[in-house]
C-alpha positions as CSV (number, residue, x, y, z in Angstrom):
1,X,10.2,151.0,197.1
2,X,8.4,154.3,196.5
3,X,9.2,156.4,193.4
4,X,9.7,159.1,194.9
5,X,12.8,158.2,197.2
6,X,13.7,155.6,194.0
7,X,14.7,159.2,192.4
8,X,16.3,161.1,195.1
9,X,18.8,157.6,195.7
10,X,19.7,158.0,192.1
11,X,20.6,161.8,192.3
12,X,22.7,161.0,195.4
13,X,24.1,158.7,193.7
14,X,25.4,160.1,190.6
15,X,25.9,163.4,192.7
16,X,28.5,161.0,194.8
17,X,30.8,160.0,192.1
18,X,31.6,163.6,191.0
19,X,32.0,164.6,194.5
20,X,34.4,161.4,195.0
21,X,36.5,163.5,192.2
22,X,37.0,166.9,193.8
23,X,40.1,168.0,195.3
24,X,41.0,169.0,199.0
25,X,40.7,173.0,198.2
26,X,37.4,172.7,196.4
27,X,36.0,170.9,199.3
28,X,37.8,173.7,201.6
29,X,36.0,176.2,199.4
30,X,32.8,174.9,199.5
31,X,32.7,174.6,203.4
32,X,34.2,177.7,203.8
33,X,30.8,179.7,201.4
34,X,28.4,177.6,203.1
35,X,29.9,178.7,206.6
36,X,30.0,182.0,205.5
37,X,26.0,181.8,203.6
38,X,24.4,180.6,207.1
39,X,25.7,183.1,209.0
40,X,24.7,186.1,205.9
41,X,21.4,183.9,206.4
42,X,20.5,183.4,209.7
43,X,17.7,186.0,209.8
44,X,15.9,183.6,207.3
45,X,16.9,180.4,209.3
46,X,15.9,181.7,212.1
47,X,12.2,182.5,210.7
48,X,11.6,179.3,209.6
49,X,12.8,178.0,212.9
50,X,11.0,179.6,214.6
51,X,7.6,178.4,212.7
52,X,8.7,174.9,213.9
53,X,9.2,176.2,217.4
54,X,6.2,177.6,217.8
55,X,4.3,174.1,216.2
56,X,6.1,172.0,218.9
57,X,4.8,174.4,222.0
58,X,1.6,173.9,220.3
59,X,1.4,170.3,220.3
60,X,2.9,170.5,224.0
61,X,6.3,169.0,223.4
62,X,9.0,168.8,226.3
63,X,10.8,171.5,227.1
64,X,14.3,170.0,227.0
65,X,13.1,168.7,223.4
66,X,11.8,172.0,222.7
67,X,15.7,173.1,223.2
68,X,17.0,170.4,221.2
69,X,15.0,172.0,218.1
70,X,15.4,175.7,218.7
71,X,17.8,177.9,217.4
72,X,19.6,181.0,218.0
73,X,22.3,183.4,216.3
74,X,24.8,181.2,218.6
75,X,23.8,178.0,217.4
76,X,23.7,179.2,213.8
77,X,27.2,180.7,214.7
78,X,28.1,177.0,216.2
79,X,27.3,175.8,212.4
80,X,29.2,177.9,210.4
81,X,32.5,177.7,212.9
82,X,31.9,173.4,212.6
83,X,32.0,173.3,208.8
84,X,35.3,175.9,209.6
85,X,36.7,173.7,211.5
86,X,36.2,170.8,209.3
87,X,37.4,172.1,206.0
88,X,40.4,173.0,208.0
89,X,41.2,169.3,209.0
90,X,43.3,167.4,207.2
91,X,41.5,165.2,204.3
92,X,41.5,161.7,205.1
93,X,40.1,160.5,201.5
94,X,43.2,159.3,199.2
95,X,45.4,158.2,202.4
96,X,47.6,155.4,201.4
97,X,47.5,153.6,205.0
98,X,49.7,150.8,204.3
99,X,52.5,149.7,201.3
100,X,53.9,146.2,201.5
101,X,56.2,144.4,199.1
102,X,55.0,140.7,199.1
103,X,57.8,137.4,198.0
104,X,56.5,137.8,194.1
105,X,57.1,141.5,193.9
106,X,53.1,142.7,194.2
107,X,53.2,146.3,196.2
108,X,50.0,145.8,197.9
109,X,48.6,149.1,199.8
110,X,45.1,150.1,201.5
111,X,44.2,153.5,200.5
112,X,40.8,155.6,202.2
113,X,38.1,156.5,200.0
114,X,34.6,157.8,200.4
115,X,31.8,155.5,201.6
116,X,29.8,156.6,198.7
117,X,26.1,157.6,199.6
118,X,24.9,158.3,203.3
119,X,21.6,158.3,204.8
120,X,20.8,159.7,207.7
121,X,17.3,159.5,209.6
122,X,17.1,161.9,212.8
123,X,14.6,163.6,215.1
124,X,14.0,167.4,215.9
125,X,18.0,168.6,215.1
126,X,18.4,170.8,213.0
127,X,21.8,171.1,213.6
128,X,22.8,167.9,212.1
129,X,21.6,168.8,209.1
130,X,24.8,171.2,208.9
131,X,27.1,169.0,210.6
132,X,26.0,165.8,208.5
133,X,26.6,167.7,205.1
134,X,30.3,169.1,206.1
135,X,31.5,165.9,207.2
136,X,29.6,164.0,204.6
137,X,31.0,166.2,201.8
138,X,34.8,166.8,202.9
139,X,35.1,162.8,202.7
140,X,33.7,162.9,199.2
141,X,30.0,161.1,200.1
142,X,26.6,162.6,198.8
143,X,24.2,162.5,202.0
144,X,20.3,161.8,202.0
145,X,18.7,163.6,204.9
146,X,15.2,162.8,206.3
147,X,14.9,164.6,209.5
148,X,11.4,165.0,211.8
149,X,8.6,166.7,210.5
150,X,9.0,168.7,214.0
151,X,12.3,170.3,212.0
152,X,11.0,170.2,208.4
153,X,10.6,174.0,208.1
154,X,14.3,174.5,209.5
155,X,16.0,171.8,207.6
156,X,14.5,173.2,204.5
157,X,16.3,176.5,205.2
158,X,19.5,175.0,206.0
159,X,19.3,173.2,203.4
160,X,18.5,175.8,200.6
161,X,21.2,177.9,201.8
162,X,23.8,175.0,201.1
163,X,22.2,174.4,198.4
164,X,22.6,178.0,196.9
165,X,26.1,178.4,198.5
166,X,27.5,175.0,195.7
167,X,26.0,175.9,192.9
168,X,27.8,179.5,193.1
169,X,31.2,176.8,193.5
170,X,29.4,175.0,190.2
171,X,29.8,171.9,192.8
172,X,26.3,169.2,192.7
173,X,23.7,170.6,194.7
174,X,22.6,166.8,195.4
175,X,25.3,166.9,197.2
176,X,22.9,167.0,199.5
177,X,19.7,166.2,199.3
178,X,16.5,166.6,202.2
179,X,13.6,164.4,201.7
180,X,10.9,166.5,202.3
181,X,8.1,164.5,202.9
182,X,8.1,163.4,206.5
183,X,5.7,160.2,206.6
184,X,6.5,157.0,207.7
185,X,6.7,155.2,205.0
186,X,9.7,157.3,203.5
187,X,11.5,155.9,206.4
188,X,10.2,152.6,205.3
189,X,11.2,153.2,201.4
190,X,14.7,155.1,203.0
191,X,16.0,151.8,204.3
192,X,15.4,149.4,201.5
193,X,17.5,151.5,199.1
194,X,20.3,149.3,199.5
195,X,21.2,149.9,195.7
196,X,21.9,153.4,195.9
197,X,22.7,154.0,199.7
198,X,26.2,152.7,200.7
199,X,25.3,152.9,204.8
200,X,22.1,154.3,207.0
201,X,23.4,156.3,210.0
202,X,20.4,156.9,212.5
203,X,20.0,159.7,215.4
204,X,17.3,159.9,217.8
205,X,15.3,158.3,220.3
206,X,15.3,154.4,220.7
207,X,12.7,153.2,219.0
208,X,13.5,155.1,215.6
209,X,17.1,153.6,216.1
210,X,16.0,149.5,216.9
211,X,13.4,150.6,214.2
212,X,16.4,151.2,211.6
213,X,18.6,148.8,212.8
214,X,15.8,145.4,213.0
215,X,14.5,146.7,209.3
216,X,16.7,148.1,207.2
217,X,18.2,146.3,204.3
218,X,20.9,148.9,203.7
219,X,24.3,148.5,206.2
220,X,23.6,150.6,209.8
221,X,26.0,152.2,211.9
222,X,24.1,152.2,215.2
223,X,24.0,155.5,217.4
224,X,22.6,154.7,220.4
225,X,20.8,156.4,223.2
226,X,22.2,157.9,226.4
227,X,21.5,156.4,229.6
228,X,24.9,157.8,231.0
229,X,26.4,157.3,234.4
230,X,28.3,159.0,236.8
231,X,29.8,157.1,239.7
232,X,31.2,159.1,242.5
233,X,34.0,156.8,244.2
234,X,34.7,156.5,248.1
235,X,37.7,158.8,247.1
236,X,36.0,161.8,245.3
237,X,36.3,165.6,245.8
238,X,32.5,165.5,246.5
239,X,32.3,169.4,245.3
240,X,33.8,168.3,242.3
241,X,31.4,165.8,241.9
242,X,28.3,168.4,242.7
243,X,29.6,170.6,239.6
244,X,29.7,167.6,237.6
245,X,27.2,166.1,237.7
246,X,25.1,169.7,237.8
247,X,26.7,170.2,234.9
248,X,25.8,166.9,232.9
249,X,22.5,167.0,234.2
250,X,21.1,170.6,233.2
251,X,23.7,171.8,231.3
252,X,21.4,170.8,228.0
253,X,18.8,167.9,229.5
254,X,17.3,167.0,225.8
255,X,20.4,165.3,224.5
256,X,22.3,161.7,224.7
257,X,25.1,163.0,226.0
258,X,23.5,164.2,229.5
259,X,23.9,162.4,232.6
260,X,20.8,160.4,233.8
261,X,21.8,157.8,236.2
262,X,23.9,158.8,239.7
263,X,26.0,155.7,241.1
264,X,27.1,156.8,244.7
265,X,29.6,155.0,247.2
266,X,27.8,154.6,250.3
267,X,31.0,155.7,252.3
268,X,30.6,159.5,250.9
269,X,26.9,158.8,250.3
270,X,26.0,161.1,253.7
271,X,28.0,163.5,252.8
272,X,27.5,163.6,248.7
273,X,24.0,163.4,248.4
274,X,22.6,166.9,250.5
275,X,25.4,168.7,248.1
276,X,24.1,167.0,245.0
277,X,21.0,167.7,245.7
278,X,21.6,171.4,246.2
279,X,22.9,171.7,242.8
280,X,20.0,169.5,241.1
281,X,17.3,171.6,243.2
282,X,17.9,174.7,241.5
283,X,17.3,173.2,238.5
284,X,14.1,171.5,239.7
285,X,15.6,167.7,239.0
286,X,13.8,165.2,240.4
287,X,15.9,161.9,242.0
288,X,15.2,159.0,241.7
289,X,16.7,156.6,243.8
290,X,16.9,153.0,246.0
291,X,15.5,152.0,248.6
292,X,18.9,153.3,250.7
293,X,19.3,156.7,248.6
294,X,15.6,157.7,249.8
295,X,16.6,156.1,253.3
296,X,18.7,159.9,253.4
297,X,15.9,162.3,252.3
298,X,12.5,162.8,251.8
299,X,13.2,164.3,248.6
300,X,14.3,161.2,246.5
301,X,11.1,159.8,244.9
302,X,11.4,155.8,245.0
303,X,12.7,154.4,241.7
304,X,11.8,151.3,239.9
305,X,13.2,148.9,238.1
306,X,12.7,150.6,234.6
307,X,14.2,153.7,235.8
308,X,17.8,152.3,235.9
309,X,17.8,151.6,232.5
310,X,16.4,155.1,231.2
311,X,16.8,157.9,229.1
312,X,15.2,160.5,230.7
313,X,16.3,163.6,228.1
314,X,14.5,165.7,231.1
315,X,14.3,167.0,234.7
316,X,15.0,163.4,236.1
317,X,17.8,161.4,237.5
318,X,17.9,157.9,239.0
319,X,20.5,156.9,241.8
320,X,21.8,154.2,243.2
321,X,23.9,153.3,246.3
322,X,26.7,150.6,246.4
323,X,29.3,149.6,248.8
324,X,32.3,149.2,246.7
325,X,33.7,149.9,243.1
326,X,32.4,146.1,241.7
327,X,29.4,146.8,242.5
328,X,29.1,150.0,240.5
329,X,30.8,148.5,237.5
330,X,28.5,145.6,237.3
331,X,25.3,148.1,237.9
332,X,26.8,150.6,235.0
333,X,27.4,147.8,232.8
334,X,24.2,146.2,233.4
335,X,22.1,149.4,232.7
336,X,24.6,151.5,230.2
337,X,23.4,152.1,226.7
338,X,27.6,151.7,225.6
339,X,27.5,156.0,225.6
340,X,29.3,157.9,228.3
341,X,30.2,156.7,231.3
342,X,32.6,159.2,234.6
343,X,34.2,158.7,237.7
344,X,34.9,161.2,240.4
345,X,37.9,159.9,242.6
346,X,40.9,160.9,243.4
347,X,42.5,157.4,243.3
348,X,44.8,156.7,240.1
349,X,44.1,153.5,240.6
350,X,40.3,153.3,240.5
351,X,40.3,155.4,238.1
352,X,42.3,153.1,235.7
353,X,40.0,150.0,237.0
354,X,36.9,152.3,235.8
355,X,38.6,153.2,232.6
356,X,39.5,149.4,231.8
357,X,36.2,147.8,232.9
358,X,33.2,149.8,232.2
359,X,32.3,148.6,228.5
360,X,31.1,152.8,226.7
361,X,32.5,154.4,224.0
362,X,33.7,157.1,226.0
363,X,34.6,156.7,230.0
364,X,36.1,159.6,231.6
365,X,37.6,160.7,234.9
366,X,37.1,163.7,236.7
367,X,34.7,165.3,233.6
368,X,31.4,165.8,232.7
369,X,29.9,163.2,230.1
370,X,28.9,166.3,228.1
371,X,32.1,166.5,226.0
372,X,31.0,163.6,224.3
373,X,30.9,165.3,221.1
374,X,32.2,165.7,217.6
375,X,32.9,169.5,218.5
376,X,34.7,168.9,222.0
377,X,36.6,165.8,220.4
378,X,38.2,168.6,217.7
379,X,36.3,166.6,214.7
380,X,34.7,170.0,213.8
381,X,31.1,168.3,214.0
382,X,30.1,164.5,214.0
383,X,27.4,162.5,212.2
384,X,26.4,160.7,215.6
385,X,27.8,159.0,218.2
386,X,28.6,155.1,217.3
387,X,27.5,152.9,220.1
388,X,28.2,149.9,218.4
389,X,32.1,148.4,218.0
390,X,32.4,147.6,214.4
391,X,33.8,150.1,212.1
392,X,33.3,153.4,214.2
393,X,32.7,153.9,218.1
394,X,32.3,157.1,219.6
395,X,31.9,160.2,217.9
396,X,32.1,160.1,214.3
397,X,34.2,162.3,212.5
398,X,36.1,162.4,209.0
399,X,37.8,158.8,209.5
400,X,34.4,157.2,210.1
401,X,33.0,158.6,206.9
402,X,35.3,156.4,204.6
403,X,36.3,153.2,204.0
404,X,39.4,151.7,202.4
405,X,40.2,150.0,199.3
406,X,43.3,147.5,198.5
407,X,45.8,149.0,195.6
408,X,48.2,146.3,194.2
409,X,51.2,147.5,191.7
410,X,52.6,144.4,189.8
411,X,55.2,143.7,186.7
412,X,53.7,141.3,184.6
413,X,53.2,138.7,187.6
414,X,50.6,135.9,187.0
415,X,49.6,133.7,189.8
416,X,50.6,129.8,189.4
């Protein structure tokens, strides 16, 4: 392990147990300055964005990625009214969950308390450098951030303003703490610092997360990509399903929460597939599909096999045919990354069946897969999206950011 992150993990780590001592209204306080610094700051934030922007059109990145890392007054705004929002939720460090009286007298409760120290590793988001530190401080943790060097200059800012905005609350400004240099092998040194980081959250692309989760020595909570379907049943408003799926296609292509994969009953298929396509046109989204989907236009390029299981986080969409509700199921749980998964129908009944059998952290009826999200789920933010089952699934908010200890009251009781 490198010196340099050797340091920084023992900052965090002292920084953690005075922030696992302050009270709900100095964390309110604290979010509530730093909300108010970023917007008094965006000017600044903005500038430095803006020098990463300009790096990734020079190095010819993606457009949708491009969107993922740029920034706005709105987006800035977004920030500020997330770490709102959180220091007005309720504070789930201290909760006494349980209280039991056992035969010998022992009260014997469970009780949340902060995780300690959290890492996060992510990719071109400068967001979640504001989200992460809210969420991470109002449950009492100290956070480690390593985001891309496509961010750096962004993340700085953010991070110097939060920075500034505790220390005028005399809180620990390694309360959170960037790690600046952005080579590999501070990833590498990151995720053997099992003695001073309590758990490794990573967010990005799949190989950074099977990278993380196959090497690190410290506990991972997996965030997984977004290969998200949307199935359009025999008994779907089919205009419905055009706005939909329009809408968790283009809405934002560069995240995980985006639809990339269309499952389509081939009882509506003649009639869903011109008005899909209308909708996707305008937006210059190229299908994908079967060997029956391009059987209806010219305009569906032939898919392969690796396009069912992909994240396209661009102007592309696979889709795929089927001739009855078991057959989608089995495709979506073949291909699904556990994300976001949606129906269209107007039968209660499939709808249930979908809900019930299609194994995703979040399965929805009737809705776009885009409110997959800490924001839309009334978390304030979130740290990722968990698409593992152990500990948290979904997005992550205040409740995943803790763990619990056992508190036992005797009277002088000995065990015989």
């Amino acid at each position: 392990m490198g010196e340099y992150m050797e340091i920084i993990g023992r900052r965090a780590k002292e920084a953690s147990k005075r922030l696992a001592r302050l009270g709900q209204e100095e964390k309110k306080r604290g979010l509530l300055i730093v909300a108010e610094e970023l917007r008094r700051k965006t000017d600044y934030i903005l500038q430095e964005n803006h020098r990463d922007v300009e790096a990734a059109k020079e190095r010819g990145m993606k457009r949708s990625l491009i969107d993922r890392l740029e920034l706005n007054e709105q987006r800035i705004n977004d920030m500020a009214v997330g770490l709102e929002q959180i220091a007005a939720l309720e504070d789930p460090v201290g909760d006494v969950l349980s209280m039991k009286t056992r035969p010998n007298g022992l009260q014997i409760g469970k009780k949340r308390v902060p995780l300690g120290v959290v890492g996060i590793i992510y990719e071109s988001r400068p967001n979640v450098t504001a989200d992460a530190f809210g969420l991470c401080f109002k449950t009492g943790n100290a956070t480690i951030l390593r985001g891309g060097s496509d961010a750096i200059f962004s993340n700085k800012a953010i991070v110097s303003v939060i920075k500034e905005s505790l220390c005028k609350r005399k809180i620990p400004q390694d309360s959170v703490i960037l790690v600046e240099d952005t080579s590999r092998e501070m990833v590498r040194d990151m995720m053997q610092l099992r003695e001073y980081i309590d758990v490794l959250i990573p967010r990005g692309g799949a190989g950074l997360i099977a990278n993380v989760v196959e090497n690190s020595s410290v506990p991972v909570i997996e965030t997984g990509t977004g290969n998200c379907h949307i199935y359009v049943d025999e008994y779907a408003n089919l205009n419905m399903a055009a706005e939909i799926i329009e809408n968790a296609k283009t809405q934002r292509m560069g995240v995980c929460n985006a639809c990339e994969s269309l499952v389509i009953h081939s009882a509506v298929a003649e009639q869903a597939i011109p008005l899909i396509l209308a909708r996707l046109k305008e937006h210059r989204v190229e299908i994908r599909g079967d060997e029956r989907a391009c059987g209806y236009t010219s305009e569906i390029v032939p898919a392969t096999e690796e396009d069912w299981g992909k994240e396209y986080l661009d102007a592309v969409i696979s889709m795929k045919i089927v001739d009855s509700m078991q057959e989608a199921i089995e495709h979506i749980n073949r291909y699904n990354t556990g994300h976001s998964e949606a129906i269209i129908t107007e039968n209660y009944r499939n709808a249930l069946r979908f809900q019930e059998e299609v194994d995703a952290a979040a399965v929805y009826v009737n809705a776009s897969t885009r409110f997959t999200d800490g924001f839309e789920f009334g978390f304030g933010a979130e740290i990722g999206i968990s698409t593992q089952k152990l500990h948290a699934r979904g997005p992550m908010g205040l409740e995943a950011l803790t763990t619990t200890k056992y508190i036992i009251f005797g009277n002088g009781q000995i065990r015989m």
